[in-house]
N, CA, C and O of each residue as an XYZ file, in Angstrom:
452
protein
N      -7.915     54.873    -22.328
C      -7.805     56.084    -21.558
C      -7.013     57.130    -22.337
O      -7.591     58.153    -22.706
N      -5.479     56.894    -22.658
C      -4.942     57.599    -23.753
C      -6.213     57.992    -24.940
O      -6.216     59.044    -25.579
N      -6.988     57.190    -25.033
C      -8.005     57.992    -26.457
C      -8.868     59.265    -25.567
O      -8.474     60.431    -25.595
N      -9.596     59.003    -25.106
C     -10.276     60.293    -24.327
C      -9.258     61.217    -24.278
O      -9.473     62.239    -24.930
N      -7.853     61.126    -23.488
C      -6.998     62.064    -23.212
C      -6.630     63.009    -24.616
O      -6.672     64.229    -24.781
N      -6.301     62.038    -25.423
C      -6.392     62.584    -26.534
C      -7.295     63.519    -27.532
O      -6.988     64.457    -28.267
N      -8.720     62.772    -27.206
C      -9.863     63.495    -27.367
C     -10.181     64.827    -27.075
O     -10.849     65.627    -27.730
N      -9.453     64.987    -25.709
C     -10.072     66.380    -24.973
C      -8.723     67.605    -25.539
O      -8.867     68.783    -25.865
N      -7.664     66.903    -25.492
C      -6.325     67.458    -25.786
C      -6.882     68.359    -27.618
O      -6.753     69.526    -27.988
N      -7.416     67.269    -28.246
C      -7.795     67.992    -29.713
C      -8.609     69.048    -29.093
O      -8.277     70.216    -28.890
N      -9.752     68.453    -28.815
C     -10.736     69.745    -28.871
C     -10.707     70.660    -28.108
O     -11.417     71.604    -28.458
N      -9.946     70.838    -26.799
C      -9.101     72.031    -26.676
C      -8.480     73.016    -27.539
O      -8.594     74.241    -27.564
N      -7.676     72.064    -28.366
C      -6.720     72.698    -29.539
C      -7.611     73.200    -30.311
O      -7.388     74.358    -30.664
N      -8.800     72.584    -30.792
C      -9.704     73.166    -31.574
C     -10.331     73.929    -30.871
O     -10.844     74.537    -31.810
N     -10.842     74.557    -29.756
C     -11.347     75.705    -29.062
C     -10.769     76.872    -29.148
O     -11.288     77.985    -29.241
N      -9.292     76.462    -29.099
C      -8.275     77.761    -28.913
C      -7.597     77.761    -30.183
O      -7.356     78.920    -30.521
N      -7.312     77.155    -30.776
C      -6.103     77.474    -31.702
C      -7.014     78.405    -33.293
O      -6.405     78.978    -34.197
N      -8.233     78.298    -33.197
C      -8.920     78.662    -34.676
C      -8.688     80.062    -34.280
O      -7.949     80.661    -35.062
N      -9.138     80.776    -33.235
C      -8.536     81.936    -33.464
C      -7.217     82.851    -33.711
O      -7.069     84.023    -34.055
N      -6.178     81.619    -33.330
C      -4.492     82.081    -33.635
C      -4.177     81.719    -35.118
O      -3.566     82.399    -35.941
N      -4.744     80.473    -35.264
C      -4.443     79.819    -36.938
C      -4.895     80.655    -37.844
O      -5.786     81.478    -37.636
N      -4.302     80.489    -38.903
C      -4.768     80.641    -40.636
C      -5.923     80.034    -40.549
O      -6.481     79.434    -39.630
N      -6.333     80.374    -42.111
C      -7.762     79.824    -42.662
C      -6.981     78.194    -43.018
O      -7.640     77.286    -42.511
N      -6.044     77.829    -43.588
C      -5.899     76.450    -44.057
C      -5.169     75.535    -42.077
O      -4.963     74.333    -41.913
N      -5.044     76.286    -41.354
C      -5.074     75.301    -40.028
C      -6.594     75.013    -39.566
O      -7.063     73.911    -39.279
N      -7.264     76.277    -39.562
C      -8.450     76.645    -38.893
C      -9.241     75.019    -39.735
O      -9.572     74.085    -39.004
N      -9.371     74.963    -40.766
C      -9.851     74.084    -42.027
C      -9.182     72.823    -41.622
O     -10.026     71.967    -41.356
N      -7.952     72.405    -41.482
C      -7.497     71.433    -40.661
C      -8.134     70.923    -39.477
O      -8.591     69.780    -39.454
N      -8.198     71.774    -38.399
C      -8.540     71.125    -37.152
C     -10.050     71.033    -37.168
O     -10.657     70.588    -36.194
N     -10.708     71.479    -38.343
C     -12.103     71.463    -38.401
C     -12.380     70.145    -38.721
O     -13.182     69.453    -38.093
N     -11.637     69.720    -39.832
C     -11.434     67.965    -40.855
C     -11.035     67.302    -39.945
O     -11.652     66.254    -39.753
N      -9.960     67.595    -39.098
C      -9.633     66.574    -37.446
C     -10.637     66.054    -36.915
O     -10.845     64.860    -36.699
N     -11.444     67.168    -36.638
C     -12.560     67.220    -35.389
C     -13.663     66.416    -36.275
O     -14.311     65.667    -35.545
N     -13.926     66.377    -37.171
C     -14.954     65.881    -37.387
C     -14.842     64.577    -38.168
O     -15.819     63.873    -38.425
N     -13.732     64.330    -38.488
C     -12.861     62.905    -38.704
C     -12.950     61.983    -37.473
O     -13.353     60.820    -37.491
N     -12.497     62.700    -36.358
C     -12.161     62.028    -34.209
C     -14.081     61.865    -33.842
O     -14.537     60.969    -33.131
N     -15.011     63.052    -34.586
C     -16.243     62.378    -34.367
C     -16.568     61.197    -35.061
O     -16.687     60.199    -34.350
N     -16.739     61.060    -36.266
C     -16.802     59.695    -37.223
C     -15.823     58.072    -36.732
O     -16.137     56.899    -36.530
N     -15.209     58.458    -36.721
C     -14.109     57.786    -35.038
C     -14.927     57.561    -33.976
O     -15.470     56.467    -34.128
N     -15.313     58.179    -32.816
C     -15.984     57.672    -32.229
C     -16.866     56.913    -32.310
O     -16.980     55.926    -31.584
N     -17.753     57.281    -33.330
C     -19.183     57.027    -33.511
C     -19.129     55.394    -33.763
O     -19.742     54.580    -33.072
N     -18.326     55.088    -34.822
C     -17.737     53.816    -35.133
C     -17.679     53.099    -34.302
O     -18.496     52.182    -34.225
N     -16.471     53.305    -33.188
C     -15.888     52.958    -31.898
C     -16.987     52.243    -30.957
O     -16.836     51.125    -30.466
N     -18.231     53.152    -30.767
C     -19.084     53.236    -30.075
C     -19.986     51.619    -30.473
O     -20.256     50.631    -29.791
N     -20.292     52.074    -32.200
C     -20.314     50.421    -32.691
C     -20.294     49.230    -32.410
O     -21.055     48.343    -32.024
N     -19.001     49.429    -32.754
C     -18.220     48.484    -32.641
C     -17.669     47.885    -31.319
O     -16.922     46.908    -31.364
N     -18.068     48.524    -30.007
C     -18.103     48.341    -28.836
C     -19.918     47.348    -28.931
O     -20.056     46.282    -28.330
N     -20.640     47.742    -29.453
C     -22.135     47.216    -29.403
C     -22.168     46.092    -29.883
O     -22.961     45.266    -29.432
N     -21.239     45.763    -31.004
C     -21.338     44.186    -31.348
C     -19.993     43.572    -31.009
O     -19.389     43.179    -32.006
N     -19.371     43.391    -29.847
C     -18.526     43.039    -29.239
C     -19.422     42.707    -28.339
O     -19.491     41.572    -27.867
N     -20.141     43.609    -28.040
C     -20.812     43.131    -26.303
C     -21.829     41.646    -27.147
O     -21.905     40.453    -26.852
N     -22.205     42.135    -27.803
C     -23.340     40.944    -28.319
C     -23.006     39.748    -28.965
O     -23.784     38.795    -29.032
N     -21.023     39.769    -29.807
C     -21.202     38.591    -29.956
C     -20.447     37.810    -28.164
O     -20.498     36.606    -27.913
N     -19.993     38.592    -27.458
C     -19.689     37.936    -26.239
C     -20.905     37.382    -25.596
O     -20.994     36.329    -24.966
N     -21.743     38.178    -25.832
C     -23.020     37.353    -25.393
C     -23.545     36.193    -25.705
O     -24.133     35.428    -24.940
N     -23.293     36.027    -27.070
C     -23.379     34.886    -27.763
C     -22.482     34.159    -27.337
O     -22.769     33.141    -26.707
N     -21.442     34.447    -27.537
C     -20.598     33.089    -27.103
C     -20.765     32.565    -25.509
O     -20.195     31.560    -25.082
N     -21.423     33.207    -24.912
C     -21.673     32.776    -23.335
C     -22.774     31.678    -23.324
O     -22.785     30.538    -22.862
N     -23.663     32.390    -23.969
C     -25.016     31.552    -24.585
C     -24.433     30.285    -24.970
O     -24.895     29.365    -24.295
N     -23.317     29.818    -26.083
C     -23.178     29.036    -26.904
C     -22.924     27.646    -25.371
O     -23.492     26.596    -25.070
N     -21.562     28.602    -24.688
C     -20.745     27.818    -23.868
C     -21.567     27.061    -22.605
O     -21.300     25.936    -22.182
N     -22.728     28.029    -22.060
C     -23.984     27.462    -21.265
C     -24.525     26.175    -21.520
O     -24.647     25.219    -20.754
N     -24.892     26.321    -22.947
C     -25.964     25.519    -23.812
C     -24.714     24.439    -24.237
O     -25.276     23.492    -24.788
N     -23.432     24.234    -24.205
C     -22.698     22.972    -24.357
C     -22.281     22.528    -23.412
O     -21.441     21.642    -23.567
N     -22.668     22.928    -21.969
C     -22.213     22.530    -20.767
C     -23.002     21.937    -20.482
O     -22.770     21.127    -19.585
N     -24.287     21.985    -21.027
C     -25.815     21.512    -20.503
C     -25.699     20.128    -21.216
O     -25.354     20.187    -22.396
N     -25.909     19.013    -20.739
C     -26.707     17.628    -21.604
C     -27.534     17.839    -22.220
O     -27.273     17.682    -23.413
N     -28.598     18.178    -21.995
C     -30.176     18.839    -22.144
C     -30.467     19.556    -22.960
O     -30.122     20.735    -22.875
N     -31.331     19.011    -24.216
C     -31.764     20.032    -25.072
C     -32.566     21.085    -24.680
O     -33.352     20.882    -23.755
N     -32.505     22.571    -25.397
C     -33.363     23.642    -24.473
C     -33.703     24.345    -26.050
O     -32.910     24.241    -26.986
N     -35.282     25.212    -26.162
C     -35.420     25.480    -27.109
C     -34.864     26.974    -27.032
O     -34.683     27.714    -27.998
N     -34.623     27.278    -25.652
C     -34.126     28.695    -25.765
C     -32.237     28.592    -25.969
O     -31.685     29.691    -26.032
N     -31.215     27.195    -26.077
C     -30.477     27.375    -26.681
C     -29.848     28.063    -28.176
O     -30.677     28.217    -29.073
N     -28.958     28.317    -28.345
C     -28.519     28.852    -29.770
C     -28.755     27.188    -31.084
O     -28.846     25.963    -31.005
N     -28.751     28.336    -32.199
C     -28.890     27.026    -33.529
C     -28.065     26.112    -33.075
O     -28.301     24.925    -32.850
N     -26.562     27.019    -32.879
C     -25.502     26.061    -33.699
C     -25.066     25.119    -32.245
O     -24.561     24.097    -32.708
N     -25.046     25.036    -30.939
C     -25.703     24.261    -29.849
C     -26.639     23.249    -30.141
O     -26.290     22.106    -29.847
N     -27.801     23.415    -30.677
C     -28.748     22.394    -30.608
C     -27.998     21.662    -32.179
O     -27.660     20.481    -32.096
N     -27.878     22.051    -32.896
C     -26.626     20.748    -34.134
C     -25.654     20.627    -33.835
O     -25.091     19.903    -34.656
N     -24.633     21.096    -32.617
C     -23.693     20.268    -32.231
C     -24.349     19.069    -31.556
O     -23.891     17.943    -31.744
N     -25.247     19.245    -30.892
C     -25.193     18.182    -29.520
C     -26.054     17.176    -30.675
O     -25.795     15.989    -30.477
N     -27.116     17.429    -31.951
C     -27.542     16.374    -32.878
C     -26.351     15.745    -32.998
O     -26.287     14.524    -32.854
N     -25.548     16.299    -33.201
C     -24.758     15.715    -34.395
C     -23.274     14.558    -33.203
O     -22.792     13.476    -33.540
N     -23.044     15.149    -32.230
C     -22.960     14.302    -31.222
C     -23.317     13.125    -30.584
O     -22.662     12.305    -29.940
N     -24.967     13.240    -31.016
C     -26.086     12.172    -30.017
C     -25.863     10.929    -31.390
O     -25.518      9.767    -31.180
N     -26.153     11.513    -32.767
C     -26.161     10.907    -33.729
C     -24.798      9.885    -33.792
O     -24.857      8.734    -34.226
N     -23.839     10.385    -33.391
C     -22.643      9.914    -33.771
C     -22.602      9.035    -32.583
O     -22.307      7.853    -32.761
N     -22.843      9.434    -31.484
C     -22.292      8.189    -30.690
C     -23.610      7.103    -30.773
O     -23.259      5.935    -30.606
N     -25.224      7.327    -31.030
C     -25.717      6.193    -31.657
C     -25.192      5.286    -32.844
O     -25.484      4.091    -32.797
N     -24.523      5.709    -33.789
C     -23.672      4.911    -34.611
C     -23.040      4.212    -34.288
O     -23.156      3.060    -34.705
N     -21.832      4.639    -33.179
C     -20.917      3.740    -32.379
C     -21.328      2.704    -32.264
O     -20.903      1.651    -32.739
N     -22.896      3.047    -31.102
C     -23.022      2.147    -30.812
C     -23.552      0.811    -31.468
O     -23.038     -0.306    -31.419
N     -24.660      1.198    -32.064
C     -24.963      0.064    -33.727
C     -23.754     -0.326    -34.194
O     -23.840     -1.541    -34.373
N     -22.254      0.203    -34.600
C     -21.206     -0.762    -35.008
C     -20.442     -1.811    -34.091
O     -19.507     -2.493    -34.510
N     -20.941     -1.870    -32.786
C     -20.416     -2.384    -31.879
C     -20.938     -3.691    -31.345
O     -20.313     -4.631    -30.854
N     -22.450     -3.507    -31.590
C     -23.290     -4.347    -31.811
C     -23.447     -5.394    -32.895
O     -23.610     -6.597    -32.693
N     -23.385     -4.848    -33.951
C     -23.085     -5.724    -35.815
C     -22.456     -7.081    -35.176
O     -22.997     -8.186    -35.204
N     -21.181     -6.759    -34.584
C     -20.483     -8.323    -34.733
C     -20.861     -9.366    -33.724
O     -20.076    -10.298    -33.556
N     -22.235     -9.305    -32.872
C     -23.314    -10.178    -31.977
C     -24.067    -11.077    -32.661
O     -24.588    -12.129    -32.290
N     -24.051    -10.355    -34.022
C     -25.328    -11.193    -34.419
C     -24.914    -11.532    -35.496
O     -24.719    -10.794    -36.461
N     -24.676    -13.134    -35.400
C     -24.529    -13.718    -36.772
C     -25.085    -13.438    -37.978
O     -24.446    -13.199    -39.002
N     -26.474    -13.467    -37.853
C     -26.894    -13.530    -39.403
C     -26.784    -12.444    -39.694
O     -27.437    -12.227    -40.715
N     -26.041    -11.172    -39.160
C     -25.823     -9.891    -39.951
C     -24.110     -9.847    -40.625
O     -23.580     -8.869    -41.152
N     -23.624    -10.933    -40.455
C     -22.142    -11.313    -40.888
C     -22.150    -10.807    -42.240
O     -23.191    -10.837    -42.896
N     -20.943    -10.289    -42.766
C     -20.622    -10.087    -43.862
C     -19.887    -10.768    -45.104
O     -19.409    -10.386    -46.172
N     -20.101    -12.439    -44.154
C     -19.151    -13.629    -45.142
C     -20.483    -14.178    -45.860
O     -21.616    -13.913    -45.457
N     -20.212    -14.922    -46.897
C     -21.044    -15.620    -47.587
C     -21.541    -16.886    -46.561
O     -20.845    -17.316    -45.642
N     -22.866    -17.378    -46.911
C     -22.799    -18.862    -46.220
C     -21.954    -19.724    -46.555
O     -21.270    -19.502    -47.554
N     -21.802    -20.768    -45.910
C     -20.659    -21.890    -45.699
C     -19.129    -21.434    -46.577
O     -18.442    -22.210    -47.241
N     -18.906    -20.197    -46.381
C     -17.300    -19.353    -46.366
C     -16.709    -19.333    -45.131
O     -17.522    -18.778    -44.392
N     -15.678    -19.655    -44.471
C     -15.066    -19.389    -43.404
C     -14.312    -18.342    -43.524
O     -13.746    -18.086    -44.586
N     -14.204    -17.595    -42.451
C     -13.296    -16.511    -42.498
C     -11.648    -16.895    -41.953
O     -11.578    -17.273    -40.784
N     -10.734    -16.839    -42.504
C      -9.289    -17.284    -42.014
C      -9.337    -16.852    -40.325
O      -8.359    -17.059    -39.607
């Protein structure tokens, strides 16, 4: 809010003051004014990809709340939850290994202490 206030406060000053000023103020508040536009314009930006990566991250947080693969999820969503599914299938295969004898890792007729 202070920026608008500020905004209007210049270009006031620049409405009125070029006719009281010198040529090197007049030249000043001209470089202001069109410095506070290049400023905005930016601003304006940079407001546009704020909104979009928040969007994204809403997207992301949806799509990791979900179990469920979706093709309209984000990339990096659908390789977390791979890389999740993958990992706890591993678990489970190492948990399994020590059921089955003949997958033992001792030699035959070696006892293990």
């Amino acid at each position: 809010m202070r920026f608008v206030q500020l905004s209007a406060a210049l270009v006031a000053a620049g409405l009125t003051l070029p006719a009281l000023a010198g040529p090197t103020e007049a030249a000043l508040l001209e470089k202001l004014a069109a410095r506070l536009e290049r400023l905005e314009a930016r601003n304006s930006e940079l407001e546009r990809e704020v909104k979009a990566l928040k969007g994204e991250s809403t997207e992301i947080a949806r799509g990791l709340d979900s179990p469920r693969l979706s093709e309209n999820e984000p990339e990096l969503t659908l390789r977390l939850k791979a890389v999740e599914k993958d990992a706890l299938e591993m678990k489970k295969a190492a948990r399994m290994l020590p059921t089955w004898p003949e997958l033992r890792a001792d030699p035959p007729g070696r006892r293990t202490p």
